[in-house]
C-alpha positions as CSV (number, residue, x, y, z in Angstrom):
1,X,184.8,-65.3,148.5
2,X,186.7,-68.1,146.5
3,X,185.3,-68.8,143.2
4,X,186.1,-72.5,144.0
5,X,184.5,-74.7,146.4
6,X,186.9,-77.0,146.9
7,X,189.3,-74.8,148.0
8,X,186.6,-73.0,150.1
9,X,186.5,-76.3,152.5
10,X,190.6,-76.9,152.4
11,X,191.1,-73.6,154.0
12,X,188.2,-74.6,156.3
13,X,189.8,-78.0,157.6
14,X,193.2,-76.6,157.8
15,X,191.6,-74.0,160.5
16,X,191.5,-77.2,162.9
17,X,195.0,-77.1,163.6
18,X,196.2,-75.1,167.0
19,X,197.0,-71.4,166.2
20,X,195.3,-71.7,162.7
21,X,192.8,-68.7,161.6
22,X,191.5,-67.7,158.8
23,X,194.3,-66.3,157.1
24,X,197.0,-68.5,157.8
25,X,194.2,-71.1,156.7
26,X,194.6,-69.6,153.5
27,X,198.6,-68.8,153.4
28,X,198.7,-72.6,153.4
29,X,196.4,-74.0,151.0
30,X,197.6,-71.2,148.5
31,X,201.3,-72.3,149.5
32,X,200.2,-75.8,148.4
33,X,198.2,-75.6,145.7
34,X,200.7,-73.0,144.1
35,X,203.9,-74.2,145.0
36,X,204.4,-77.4,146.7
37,X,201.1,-79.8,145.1
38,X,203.5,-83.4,145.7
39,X,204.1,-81.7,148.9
40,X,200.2,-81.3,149.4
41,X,199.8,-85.1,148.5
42,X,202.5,-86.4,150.5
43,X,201.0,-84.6,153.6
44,X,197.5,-86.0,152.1
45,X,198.8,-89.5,152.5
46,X,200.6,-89.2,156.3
47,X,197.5,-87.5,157.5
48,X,195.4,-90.2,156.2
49,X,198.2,-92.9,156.9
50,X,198.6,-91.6,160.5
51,X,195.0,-91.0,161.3
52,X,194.1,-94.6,160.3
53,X,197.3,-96.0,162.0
54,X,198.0,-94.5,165.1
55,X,196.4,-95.4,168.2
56,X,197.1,-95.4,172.0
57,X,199.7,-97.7,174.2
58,X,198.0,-100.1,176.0
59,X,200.0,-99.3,178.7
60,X,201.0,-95.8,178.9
61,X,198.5,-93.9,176.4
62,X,200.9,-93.0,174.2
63,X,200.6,-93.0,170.7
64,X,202.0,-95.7,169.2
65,X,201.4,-98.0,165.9
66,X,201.4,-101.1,168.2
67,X,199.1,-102.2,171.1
68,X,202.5,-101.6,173.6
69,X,205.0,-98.5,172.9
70,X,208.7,-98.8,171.8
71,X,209.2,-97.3,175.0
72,X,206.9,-99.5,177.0
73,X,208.5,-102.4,175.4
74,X,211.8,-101.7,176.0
75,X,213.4,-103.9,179.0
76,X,215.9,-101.6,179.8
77,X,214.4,-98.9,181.0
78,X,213.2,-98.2,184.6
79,X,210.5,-99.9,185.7
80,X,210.4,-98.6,188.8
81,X,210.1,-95.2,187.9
82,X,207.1,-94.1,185.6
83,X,206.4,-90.1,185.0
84,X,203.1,-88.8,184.3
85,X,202.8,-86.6,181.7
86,X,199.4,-84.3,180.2
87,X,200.3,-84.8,176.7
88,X,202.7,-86.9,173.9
89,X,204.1,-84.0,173.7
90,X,205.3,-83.5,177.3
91,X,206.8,-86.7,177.3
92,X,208.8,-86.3,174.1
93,X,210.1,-82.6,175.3
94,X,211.0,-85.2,178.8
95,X,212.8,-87.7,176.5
96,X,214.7,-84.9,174.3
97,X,215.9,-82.7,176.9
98,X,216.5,-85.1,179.8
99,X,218.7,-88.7,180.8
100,X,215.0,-90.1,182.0
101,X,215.2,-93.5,181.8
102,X,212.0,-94.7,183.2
103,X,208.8,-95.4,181.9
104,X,205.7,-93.3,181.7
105,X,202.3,-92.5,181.9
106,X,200.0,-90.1,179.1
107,X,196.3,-88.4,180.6
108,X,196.0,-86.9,177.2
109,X,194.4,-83.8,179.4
110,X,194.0,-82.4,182.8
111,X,191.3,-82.5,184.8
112,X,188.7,-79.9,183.2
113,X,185.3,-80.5,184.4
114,X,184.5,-77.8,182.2
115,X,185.7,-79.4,179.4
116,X,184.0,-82.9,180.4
117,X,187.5,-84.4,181.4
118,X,187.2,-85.6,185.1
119,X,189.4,-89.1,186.4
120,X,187.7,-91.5,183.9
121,X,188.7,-89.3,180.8
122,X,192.3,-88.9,182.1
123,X,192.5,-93.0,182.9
124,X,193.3,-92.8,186.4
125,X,191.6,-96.3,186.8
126,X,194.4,-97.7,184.5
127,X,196.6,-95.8,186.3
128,X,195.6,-97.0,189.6
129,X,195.8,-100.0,188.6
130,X,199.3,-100.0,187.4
131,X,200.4,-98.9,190.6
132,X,198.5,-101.4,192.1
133,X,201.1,-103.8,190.2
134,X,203.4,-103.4,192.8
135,X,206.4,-102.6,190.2
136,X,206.1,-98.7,190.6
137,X,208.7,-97.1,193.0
138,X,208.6,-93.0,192.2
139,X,205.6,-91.4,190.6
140,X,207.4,-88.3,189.1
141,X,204.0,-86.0,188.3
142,X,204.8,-83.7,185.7
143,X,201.7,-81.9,185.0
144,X,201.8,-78.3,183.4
145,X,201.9,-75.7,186.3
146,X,198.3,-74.1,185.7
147,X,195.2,-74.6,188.1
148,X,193.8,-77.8,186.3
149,X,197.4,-79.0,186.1
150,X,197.5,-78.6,190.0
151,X,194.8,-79.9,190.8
152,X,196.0,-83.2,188.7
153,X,199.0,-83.3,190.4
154,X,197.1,-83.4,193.8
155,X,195.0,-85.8,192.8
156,X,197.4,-87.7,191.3
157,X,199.6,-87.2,195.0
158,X,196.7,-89.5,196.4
159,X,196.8,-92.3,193.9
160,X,200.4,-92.7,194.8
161,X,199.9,-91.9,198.6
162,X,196.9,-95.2,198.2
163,X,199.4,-97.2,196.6
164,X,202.5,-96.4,199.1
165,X,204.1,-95.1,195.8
166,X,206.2,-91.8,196.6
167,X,205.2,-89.2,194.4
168,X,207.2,-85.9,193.6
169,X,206.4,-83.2,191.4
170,X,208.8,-81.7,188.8
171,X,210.3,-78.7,190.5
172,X,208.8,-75.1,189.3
173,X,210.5,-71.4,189.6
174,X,213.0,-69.6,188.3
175,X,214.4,-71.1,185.0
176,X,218.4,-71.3,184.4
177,X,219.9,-68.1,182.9
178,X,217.0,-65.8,184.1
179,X,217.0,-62.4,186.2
180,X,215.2,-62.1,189.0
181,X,213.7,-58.8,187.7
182,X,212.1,-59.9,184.4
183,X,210.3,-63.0,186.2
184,X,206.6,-62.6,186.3
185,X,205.3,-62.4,190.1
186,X,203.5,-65.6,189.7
187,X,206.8,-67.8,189.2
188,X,208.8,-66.2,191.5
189,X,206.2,-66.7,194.2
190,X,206.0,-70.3,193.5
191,X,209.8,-70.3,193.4
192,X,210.1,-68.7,196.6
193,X,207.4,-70.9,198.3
194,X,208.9,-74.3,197.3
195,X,212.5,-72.5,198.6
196,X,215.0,-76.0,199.5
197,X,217.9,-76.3,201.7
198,X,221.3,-76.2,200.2
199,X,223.2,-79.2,201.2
């Protein structure tokens, strides 16, 4: 038990990060506080700095420090394409590893009943809307292959379908480089069910 109170509740709010427990909790407010205190106050100021300043695109539910994205504002991109992505962080691992030039859309979630995240939650009015816009040629879904992320992909499918938007789905199986004998069963069935012709 920590002789200090203070220090007590900094271990406790660092626990709300992902992948945080106790320990680690207290690895990095012991880090701080005995090696890196301007470090400690700089990441004071972003968190409050971010926190206060960052808020969703309008348009795509992005974060963003203005009402429209940098990317939602930018002309040359693809309007006619727009990717629909769980997270921020789907579509920045999109940007950084692909040439995607089109625009997007962020649930921030998946449908989770469960979790009380159903179509509202996830936006699919604004969504639905957007398509309605007429501007929308190719709904790329790129939900996370689990069973919520499936089941957002379908239902996402029938927004498009409702809109006469084709929709495809980011391809799943068997990454580059990897053996066919260290692949869990899981992938490799959903590889070999969504099997495609070789032109």
């Amino acid at each position: 038990m920590s002789s200090s109170p203070l220090l007590a509740e900094l271990i406790e709010a660092l626990r709300c990060l992902p992948g945080v427990g106790n320990k680690t909790a207290q690895r990095m407010a012991f880090h701080l506080l005995e090696r890196d205190r301007p470090g400690a106050k700089r990441l004071a100021e972003r968190l409050v700095q971010a926190s206060e300043r960052i808020g969703n695109c309008r348009r795509c539910r992005s974060f963003s420090e203005q009402e429209v994205c940098a990317v939602c504002a930018n002309t040359t991109r693809d309007m006619h394409l727009l990717c629909v992505v769980e997270s921020p962080v789907d579509q920045l691992a999109i940007e950084q590893a692909t040439g995607y030039r089109g625009h997007y859309f962020v649930l921030l979630g998946r449908l989770s009943p469960l979790d009380g995240l159903g179509p509202k939650e996830l936006g699919l009015d604004l969504l639905a809307a957007r398509l309605a816009e007429g501007e929308v040629q190719e709904l790329i879904i790129a939900t996370n292959p689990t069973v919520e992320g499936e089941a957002t992909a379908h239902m996402l499918g029938q927004l498009a379908r409702a809109a006469n938007v084709r929709a495809t789905r980011l391809a799943h199986g068997v990454p580059l480089g990897g053996e066919l004998e260290f692949i869990d069963r899981g992938t490799l069935a959903h590889a070999f069910g969504g099997r495609q012709t070789i032109a």
